[in-house]
Backbone as ProteinMPNN parsed JSONL, in Angstrom:
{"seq_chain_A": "XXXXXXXXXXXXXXXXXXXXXXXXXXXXXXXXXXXXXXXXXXXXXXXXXXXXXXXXXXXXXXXXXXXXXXXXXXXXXXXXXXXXXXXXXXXXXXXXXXXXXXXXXXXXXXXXXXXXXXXXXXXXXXXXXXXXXXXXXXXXXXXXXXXXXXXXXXXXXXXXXXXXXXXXXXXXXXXXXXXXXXXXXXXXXXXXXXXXXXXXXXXXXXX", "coords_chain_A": {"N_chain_A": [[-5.281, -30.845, -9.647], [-4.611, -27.527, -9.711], [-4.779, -24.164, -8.485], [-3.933, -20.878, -10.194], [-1.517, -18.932, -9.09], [-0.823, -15.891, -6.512], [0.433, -13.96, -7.556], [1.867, -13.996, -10.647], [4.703, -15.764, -12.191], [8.146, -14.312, -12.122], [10.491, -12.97, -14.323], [13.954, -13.152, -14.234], [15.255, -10.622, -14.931], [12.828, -9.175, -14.261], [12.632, -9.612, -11.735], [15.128, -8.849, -10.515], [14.643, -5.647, -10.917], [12.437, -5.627, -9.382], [13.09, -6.746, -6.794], [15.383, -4.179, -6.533], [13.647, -1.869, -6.106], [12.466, -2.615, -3.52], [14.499, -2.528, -1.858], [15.63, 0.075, -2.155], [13.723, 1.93, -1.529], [13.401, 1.22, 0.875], [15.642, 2.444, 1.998], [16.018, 4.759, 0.965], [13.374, 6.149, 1.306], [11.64, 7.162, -1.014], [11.115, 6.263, -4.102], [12.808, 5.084, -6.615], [13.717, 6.807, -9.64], [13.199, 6.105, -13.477], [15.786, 6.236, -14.808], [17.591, 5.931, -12.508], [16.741, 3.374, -11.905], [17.329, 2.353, -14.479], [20.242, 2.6, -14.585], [21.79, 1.223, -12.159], [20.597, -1.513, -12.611], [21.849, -2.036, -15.654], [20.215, -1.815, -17.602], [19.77, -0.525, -20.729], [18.035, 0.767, -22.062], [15.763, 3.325, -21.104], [13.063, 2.937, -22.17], [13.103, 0.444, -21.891], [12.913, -0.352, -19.076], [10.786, 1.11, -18.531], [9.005, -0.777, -20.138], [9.383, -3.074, -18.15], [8.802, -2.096, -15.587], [5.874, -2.332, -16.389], [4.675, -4.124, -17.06], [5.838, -5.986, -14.197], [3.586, -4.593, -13.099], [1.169, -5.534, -14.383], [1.35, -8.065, -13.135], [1.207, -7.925, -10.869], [2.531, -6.668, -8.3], [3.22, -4.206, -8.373], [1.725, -0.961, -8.314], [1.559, 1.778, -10.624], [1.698, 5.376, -11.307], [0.927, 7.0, -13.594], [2.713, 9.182, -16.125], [4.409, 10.14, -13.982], [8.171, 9.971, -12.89], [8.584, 8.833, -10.845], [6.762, 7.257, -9.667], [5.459, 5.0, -8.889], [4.33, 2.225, -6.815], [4.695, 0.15, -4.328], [2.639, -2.79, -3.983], [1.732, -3.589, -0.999], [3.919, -3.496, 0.328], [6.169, -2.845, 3.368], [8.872, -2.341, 5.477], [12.546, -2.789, 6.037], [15.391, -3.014, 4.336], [15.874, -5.483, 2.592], [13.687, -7.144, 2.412], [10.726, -8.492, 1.889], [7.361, -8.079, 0.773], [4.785, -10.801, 1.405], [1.947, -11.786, -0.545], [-1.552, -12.367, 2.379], [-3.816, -14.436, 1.903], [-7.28, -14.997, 0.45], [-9.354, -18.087, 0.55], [-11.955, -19.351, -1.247], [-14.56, -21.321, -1.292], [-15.561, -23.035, -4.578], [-13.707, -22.136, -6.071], [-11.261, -20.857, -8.23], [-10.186, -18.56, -7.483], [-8.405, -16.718, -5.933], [-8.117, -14.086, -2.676], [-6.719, -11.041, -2.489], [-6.478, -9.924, 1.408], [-4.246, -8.702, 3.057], [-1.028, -8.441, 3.27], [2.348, -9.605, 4.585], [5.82, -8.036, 5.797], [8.363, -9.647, 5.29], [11.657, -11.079, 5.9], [13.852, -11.401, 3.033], [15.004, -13.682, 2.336], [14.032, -15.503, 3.892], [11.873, -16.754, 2.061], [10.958, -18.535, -0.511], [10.624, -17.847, -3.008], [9.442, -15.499, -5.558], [7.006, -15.835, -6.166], [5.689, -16.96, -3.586], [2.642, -16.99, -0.98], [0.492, -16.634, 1.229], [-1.603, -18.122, 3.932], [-4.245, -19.026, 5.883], [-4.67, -21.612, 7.91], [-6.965, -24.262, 8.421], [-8.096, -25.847, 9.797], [-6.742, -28.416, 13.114], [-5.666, -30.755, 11.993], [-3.332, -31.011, 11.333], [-1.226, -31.629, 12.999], [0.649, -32.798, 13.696], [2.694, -32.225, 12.153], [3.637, -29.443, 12.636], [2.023, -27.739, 13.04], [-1.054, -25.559, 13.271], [-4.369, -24.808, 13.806], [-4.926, -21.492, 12.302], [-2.459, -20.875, 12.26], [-0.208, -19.04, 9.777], [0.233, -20.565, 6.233], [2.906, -20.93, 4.648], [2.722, -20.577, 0.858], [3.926, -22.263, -1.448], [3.351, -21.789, -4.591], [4.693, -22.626, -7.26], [6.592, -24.678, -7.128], [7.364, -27.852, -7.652], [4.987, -30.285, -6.636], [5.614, -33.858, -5.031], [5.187, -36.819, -4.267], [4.42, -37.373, -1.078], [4.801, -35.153, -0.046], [4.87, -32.343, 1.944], [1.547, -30.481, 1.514], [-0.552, -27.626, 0.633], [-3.691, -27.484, 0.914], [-6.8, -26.508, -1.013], [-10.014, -27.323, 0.72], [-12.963, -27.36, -0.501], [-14.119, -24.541, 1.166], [-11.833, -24.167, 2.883], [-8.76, -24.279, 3.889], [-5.773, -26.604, 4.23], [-3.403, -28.314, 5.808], [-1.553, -31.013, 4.176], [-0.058, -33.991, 4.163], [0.723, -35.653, 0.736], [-0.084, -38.319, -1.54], [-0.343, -39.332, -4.909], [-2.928, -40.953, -6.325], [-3.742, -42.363, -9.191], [-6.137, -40.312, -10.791], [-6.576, -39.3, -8.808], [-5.979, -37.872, -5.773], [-4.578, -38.426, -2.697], [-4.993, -37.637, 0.66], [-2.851, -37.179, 4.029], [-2.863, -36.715, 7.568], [-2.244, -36.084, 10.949], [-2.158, -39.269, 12.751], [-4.334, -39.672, 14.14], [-6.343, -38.999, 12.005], [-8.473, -39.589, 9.561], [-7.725, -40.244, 6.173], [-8.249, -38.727, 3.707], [-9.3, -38.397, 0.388], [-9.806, -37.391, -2.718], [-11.023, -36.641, -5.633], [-11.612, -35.918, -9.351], [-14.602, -35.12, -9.268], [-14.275, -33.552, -7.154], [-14.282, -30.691, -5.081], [-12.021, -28.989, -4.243], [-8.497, -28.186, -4.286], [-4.76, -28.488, -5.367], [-2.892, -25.854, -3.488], [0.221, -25.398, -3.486], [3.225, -26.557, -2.302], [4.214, -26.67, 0.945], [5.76, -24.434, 2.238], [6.728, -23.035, 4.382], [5.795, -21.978, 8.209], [3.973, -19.811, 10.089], [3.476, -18.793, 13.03], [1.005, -16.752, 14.729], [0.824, -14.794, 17.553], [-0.912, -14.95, 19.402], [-2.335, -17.829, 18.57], [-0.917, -19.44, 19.876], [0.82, -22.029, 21.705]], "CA_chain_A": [[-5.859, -29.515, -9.87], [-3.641, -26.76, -9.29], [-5.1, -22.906, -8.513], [-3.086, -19.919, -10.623], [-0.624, -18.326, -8.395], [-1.625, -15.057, -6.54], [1.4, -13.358, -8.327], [2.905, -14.443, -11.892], [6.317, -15.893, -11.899], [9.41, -12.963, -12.207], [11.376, -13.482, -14.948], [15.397, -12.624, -13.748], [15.562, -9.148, -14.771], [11.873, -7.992, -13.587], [13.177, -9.719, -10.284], [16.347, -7.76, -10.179], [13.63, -4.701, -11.227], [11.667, -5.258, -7.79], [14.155, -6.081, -5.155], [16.171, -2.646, -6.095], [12.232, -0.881, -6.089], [12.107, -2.866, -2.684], [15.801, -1.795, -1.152], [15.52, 1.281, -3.138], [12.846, 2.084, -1.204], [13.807, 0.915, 2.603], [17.325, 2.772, 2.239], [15.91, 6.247, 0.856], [12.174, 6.345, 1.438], [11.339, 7.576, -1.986], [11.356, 5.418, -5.138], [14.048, 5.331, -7.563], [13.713, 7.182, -11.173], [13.604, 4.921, -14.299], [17.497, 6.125, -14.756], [17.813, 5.424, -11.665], [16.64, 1.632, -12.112], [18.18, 1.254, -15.375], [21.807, 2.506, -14.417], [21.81, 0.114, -11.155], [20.489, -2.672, -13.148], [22.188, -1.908, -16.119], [19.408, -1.838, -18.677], [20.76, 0.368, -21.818], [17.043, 1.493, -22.354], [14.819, 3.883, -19.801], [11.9, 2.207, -22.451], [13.073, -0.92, -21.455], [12.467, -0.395, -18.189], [9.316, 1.364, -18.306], [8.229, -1.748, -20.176], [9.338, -3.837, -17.247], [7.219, -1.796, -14.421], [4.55, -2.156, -16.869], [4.904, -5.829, -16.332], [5.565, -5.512, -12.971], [1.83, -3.713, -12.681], [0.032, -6.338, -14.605], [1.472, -9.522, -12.539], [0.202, -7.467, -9.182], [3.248, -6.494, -7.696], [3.115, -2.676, -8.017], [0.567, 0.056, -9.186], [1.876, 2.89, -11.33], [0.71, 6.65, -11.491], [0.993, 7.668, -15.424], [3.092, 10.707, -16.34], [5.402, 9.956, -13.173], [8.898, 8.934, -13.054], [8.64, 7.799, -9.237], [5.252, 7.145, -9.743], [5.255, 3.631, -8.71], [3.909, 2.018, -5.256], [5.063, -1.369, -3.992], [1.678, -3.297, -3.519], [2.28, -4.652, 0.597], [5.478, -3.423, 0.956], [6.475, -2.012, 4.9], [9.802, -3.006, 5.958], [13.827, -2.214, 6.104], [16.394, -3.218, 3.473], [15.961, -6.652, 2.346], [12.638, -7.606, 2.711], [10.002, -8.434, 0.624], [5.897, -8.424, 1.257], [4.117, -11.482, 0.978], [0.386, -11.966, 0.052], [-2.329, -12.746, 2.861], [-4.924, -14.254, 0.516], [-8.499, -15.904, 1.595], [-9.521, -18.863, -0.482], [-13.049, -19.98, -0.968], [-15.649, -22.514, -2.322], [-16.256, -23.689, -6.178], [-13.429, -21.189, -7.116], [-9.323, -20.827, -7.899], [-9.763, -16.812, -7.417], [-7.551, -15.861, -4.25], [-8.485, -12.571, -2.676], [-5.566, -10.758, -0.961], [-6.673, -9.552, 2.375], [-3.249, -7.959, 3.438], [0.294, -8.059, 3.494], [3.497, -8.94, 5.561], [7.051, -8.102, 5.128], [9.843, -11.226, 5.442], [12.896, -11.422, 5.179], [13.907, -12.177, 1.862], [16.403, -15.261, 2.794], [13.225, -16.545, 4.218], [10.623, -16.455, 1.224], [11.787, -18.96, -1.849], [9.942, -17.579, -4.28], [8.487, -13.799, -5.053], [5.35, -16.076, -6.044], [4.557, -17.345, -2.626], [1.461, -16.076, -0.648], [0.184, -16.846, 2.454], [-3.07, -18.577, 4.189], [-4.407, -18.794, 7.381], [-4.955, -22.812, 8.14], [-8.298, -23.93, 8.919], [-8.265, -26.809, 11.073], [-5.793, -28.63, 13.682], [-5.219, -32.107, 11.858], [-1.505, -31.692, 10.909], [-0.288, -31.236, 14.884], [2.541, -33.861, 13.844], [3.555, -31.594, 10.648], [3.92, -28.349, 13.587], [0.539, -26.807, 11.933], [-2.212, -25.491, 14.182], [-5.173, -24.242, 12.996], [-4.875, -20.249, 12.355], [-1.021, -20.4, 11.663], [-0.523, -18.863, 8.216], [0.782, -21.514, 6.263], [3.663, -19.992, 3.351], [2.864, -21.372, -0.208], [5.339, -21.899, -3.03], [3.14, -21.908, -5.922], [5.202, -22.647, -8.836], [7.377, -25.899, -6.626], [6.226, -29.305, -8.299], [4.444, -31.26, -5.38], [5.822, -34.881, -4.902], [4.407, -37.883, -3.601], [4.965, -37.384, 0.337], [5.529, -33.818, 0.164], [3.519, -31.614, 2.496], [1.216, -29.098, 0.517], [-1.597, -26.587, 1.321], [-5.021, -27.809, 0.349], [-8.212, -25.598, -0.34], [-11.08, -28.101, 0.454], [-14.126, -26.377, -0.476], [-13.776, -23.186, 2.064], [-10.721, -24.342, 3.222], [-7.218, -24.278, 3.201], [-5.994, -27.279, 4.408], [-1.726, -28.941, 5.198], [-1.77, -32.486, 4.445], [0.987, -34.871, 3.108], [-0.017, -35.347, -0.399], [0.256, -38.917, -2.442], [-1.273, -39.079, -5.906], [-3.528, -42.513, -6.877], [-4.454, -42.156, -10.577], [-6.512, -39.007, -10.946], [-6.6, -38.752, -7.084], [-4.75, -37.17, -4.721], [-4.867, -39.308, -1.012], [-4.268, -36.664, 1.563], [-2.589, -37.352, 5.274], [-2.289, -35.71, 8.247], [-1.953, -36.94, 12.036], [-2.474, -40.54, 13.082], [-5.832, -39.91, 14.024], [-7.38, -38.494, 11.204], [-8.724, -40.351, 8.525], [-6.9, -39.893, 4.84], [-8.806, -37.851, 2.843], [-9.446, -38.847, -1.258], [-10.064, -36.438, -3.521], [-10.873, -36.797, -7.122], [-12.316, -34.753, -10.212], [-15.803, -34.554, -9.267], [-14.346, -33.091, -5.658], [-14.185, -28.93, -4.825], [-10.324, -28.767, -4.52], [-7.019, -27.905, -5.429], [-3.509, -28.105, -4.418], [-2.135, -24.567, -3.671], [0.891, -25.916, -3.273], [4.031, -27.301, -1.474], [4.701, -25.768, 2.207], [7.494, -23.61, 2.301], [6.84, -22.145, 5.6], [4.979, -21.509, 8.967], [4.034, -18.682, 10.831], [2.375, -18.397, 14.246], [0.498, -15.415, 15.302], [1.026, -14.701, 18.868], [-2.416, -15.495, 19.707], [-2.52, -18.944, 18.323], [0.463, -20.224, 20.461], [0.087, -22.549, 22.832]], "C_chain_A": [[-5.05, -28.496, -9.073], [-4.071, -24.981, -9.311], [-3.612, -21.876, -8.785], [-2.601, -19.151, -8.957], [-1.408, -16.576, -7.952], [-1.301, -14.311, -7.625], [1.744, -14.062, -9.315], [4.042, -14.308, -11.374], [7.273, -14.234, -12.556], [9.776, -13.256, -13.214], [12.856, -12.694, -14.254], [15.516, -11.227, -13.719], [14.491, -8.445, -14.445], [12.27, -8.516, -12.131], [14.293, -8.524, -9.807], [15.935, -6.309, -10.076], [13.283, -4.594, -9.511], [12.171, -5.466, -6.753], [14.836, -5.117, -5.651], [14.727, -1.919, -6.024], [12.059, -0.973, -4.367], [13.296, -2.197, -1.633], [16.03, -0.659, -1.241], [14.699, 2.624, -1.666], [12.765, 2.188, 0.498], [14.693, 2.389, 2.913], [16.603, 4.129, 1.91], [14.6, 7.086, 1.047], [11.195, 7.171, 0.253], [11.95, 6.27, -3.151], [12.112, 5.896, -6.09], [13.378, 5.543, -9.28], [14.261, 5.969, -12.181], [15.233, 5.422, -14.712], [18.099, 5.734, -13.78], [17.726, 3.589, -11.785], [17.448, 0.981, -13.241], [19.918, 1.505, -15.504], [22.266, 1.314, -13.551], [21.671, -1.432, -11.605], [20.625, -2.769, -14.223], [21.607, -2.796, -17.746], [19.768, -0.703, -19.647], [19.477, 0.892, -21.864], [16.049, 2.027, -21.487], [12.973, 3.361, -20.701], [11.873, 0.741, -22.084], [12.463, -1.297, -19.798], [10.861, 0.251, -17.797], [8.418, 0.396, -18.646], [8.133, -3.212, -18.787], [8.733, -3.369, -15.989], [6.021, -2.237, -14.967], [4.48, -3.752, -16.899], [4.634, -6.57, -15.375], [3.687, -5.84, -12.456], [0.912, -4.919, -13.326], [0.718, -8.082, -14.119], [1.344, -8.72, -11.375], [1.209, -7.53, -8.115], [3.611, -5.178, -7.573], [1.96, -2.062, -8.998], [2.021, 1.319, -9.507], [1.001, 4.081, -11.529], [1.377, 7.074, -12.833], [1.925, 9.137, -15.264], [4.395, 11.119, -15.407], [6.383, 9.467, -13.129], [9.219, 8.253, -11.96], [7.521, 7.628, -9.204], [5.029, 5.669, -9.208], [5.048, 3.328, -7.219], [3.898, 0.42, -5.588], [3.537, -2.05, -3.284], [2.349, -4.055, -2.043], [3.333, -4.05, 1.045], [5.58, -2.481, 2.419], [7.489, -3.012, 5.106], [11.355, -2.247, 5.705], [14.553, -3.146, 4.858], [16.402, -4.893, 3.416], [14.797, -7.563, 2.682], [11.276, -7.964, 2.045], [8.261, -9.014, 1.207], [5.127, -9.658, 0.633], [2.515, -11.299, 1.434], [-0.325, -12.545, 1.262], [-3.473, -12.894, 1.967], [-6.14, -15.037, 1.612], [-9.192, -16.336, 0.61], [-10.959, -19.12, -0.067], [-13.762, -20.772, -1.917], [-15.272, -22.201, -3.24], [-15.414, -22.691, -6.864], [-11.975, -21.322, -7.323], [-9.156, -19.184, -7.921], [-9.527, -17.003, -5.753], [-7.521, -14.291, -3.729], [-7.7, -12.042, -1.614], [-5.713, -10.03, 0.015], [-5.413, -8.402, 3.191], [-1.95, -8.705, 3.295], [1.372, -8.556, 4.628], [4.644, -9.461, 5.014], [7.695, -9.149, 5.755], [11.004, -10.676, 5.173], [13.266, -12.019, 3.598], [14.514, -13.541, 1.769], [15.371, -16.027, 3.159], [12.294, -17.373, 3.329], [11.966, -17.195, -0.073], [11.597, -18.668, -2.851], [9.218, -15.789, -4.417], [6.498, -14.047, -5.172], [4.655, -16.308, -4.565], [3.874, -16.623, -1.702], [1.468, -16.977, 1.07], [-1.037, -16.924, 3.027], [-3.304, -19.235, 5.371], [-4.935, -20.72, 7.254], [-6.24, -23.088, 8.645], [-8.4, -25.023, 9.755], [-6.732, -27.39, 12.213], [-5.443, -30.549, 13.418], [-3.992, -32.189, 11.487], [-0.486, -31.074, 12.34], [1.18, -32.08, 14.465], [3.099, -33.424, 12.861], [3.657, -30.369, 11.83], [3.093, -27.546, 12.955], [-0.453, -27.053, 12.433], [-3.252, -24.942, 13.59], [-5.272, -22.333, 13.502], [-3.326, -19.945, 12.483], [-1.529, -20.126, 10.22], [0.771, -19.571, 7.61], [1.436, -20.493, 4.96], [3.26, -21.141, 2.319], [3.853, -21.529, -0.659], [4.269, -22.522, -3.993], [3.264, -22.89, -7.126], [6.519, -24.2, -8.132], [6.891, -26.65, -7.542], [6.62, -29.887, -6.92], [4.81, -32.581, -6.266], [5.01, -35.987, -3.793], [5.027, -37.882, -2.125], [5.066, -36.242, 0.558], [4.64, -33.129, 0.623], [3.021, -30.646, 1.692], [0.269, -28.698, 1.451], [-2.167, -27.138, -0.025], [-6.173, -26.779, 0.332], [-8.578, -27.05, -0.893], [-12.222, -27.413, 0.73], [-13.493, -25.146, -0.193], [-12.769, -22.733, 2.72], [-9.779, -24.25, 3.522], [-6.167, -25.45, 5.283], [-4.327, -28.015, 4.621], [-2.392, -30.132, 5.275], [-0.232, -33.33, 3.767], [0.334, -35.536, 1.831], [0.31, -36.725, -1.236], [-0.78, -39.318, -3.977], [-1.583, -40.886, -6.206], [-3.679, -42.196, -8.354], [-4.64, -40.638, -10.904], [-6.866, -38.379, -9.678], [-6.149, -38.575, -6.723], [-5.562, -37.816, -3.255], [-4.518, -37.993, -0.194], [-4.281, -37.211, 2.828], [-2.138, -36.532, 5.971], [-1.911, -37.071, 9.703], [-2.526, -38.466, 11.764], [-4.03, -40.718, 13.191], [-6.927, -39.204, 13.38], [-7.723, -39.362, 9.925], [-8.299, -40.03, 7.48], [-8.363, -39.582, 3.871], [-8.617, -38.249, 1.169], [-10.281, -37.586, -1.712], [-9.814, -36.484, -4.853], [-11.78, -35.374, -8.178], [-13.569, -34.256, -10.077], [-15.495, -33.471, -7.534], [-13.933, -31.371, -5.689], [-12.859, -29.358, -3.984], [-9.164, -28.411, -5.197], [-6.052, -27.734, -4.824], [-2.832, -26.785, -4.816], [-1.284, -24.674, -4.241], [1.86, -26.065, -2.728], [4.518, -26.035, -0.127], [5.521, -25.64, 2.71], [7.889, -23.226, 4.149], [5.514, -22.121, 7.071], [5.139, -20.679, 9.736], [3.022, -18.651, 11.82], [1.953, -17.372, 15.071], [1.145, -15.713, 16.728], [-0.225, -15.453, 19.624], [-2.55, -17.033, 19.907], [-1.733, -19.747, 19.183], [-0.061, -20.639, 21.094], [0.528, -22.958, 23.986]], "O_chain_A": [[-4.857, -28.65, -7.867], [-3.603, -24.424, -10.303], [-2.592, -21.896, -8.096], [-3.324, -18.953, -7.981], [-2.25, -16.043, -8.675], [-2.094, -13.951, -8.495], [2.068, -15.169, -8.885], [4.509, -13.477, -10.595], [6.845, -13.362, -13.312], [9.282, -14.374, -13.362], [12.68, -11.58, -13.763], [15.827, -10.62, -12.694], [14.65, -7.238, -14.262], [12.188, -7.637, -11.274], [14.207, -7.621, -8.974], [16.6, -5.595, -9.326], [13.707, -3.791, -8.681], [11.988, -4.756, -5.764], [15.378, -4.848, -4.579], [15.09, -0.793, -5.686], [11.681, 0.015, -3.736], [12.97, -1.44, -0.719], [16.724, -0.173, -0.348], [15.09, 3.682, -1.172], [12.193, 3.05, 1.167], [14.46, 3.198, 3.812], [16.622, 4.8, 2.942], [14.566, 8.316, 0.996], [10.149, 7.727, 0.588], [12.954, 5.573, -3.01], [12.089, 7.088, -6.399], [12.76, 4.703, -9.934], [15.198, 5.191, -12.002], [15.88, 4.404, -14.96], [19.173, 5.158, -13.949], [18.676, 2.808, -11.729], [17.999, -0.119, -13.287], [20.687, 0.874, -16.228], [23.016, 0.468, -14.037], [22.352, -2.361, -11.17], [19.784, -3.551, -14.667], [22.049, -3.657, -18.507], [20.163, 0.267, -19.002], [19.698, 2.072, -21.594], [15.325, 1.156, -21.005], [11.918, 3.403, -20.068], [10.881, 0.018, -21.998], [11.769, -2.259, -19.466], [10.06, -0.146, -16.95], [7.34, 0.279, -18.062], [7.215, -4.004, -18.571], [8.145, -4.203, -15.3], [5.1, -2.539, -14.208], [3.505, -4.05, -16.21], [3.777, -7.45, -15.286], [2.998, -6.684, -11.883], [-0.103, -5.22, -12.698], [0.498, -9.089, -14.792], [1.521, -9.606, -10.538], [1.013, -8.231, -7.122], [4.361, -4.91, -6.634], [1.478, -2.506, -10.04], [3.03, 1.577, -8.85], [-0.184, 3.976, -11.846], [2.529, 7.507, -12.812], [1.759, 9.975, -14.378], [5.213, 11.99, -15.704], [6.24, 8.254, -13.283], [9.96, 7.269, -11.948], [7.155, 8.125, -8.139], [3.824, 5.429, -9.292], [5.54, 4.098, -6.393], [3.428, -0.265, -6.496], [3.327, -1.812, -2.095], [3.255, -4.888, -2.043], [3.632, -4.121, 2.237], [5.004, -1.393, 2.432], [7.283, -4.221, 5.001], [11.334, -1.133, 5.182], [13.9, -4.151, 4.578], [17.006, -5.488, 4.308], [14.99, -8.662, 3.201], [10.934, -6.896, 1.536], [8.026, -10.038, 1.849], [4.826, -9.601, -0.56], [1.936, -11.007, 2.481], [0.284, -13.588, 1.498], [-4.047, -11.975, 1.382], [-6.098, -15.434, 2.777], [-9.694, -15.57, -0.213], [-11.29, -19.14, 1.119], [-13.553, -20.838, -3.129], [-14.598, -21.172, -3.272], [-15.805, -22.221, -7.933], [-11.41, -21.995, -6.461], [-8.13, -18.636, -8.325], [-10.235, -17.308, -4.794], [-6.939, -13.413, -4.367], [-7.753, -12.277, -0.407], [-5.01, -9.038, -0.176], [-5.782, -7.409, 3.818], [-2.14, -9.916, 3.187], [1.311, -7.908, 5.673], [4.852, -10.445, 4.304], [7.39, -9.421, 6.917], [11.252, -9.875, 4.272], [12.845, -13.107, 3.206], [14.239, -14.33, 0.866], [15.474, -17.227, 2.904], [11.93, -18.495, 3.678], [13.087, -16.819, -0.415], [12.277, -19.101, -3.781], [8.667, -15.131, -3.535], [5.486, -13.436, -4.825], [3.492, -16.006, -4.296], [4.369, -15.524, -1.452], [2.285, -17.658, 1.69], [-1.773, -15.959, 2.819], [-2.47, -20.024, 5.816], [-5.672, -20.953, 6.296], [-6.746, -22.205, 9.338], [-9.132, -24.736, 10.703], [-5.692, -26.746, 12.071], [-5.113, -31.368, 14.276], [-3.467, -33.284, 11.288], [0.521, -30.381, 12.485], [2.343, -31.954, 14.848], [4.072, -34.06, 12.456], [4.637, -31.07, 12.081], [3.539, -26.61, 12.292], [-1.006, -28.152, 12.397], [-2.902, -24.449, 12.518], [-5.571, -21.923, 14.623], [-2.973, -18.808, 12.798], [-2.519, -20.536, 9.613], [1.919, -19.438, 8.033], [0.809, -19.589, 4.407], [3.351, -22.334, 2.607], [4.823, -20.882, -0.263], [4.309, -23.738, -4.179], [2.455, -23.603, -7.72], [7.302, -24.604, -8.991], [6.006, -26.222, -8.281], [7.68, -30.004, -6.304], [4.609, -32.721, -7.472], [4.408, -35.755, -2.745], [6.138, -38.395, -1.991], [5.56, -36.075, 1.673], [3.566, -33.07, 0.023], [3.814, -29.904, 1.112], [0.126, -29.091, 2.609], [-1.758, -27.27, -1.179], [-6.54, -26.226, 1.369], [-8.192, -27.723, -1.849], [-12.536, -26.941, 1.823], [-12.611, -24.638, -0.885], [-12.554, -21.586, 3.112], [-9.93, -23.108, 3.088], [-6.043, -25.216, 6.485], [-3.859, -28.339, 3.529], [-3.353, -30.436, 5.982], [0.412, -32.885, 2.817], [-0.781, -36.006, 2.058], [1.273, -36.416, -1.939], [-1.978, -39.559, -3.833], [-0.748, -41.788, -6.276], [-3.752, -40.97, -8.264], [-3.731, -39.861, -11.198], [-7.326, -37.251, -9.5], [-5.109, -39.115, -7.1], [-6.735, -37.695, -2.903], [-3.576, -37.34, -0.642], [-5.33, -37.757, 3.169], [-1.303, -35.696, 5.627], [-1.551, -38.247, 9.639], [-3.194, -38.784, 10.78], [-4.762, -41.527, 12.621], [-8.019, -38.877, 13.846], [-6.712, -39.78, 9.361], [-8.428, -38.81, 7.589], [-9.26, -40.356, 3.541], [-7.432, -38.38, 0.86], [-11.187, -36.998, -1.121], [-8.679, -36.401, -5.322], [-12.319, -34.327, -7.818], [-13.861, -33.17, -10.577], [-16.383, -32.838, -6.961], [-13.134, -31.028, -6.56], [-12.964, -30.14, -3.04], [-8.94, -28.359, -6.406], [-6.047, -27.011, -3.827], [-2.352, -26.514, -5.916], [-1.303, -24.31, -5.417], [1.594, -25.209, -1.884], [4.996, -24.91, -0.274], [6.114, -26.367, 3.508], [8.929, -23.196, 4.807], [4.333, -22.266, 6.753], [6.25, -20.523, 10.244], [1.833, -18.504, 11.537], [2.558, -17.133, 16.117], [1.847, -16.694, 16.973], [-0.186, -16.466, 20.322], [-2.799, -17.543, 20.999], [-2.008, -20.946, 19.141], [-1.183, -20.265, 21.436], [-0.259, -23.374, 24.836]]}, "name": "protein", "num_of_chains": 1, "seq": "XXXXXXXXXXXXXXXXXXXXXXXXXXXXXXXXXXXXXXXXXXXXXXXXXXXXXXXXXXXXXXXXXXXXXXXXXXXXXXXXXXXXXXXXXXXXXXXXXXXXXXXXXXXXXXXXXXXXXXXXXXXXXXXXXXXXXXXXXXXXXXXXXXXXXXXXXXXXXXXXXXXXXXXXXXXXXXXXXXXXXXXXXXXXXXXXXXXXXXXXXXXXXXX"}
């Protein structure tokens, strides 16, 4: 069981679309005119590109103001030239709706995907994966999880790293030595986010 992504995948040229909206944006502090976007990214049509903000806007990566040709606002975005905002989402019970709480900018070199999001860990059973509880753990979405491969779990209220091997229609989950392996089948409140790209430790949480 696999919960929809916060963001829809990019296709190549709405990617190429939102990092120049995102650099665009660092470098001059005003957003770039659709001639602007489609000379740079050398789209022959300023409808072509208006259809690709409008794209954009309904996979939840910018809002648009009508009638405007800089009208556009980078959902999350704060940062300098090469950087790109990932979701803070907050997962809960009996559901696969992710509700994005806030925002922070990365590096882009760091972030493999423009899908992945970000989720605050809820307990301290994967100490031997370097995952404390209240690091925010990076998703990747749209990866395919392998047998052994660490993922992010919501269980129930959750959100959950474990090393991940599949039985049948079950998924075994492991963490440290001394936690017991976790089973999880179809009648169980779960779902693998999926595979963990990344960790991030507040200041706070350190130890």
């Amino acid at each position: 069981m696999t919960d929809q992504p916060v963001r829809a995948l990019l296709t190549p040229i709405e990617q190429k679309v939102y990092h120049f909206l995102l650099d665009h944006l660092a470098e001059h502090t005003f957003q770039p005119s659709v001639r602007d976007i489609a000379r740079h990214c050398r789209i022959a049509s300023t409808k072509t590109v208006t259809d690709l903000l409008a794209s954009l806007e309904a996979k939840g990566y910018v809002e648009r103001e009508p009638g405007r040709s800089r009208g556009v606002k980078l959902l999350g975005y704060g940062g300098p030239v090469g950087v790109t905002p990932i979701p803070v989402v907050r997962v809960a019970a009996g559901t696969t709706a992710q509700v994005v709480v806030s925002s922070l900018s990365l590096d882009r070199t760091l972030v493999p995907s423009d899908e992945c999001f970000l989720v605050e860990v809820s307990d301290d059973a994967a100490r031997s994966l370097g995952v404390l509880a209240g690091d925010l753990a990076m998703v990747h979405p749209v990866a395919r999880s392998r047998d052994g491969d660490t993922v992010v779990v919501r269980v129930g209220g959750q959100a959950l790293v474990r090393t991940m091997q599949r039985r049948g229609q079950a998924v075994v989950l492991s963490a440290d030595a001394g936690s017991a392996p976790l089973e999880l089948g179809p009648g169980d409140d779960f779902a693998v986010l999926g595979v963990l790209a990344a960790v991030i430790r507040p200041p706070a949480t350190s130890p």
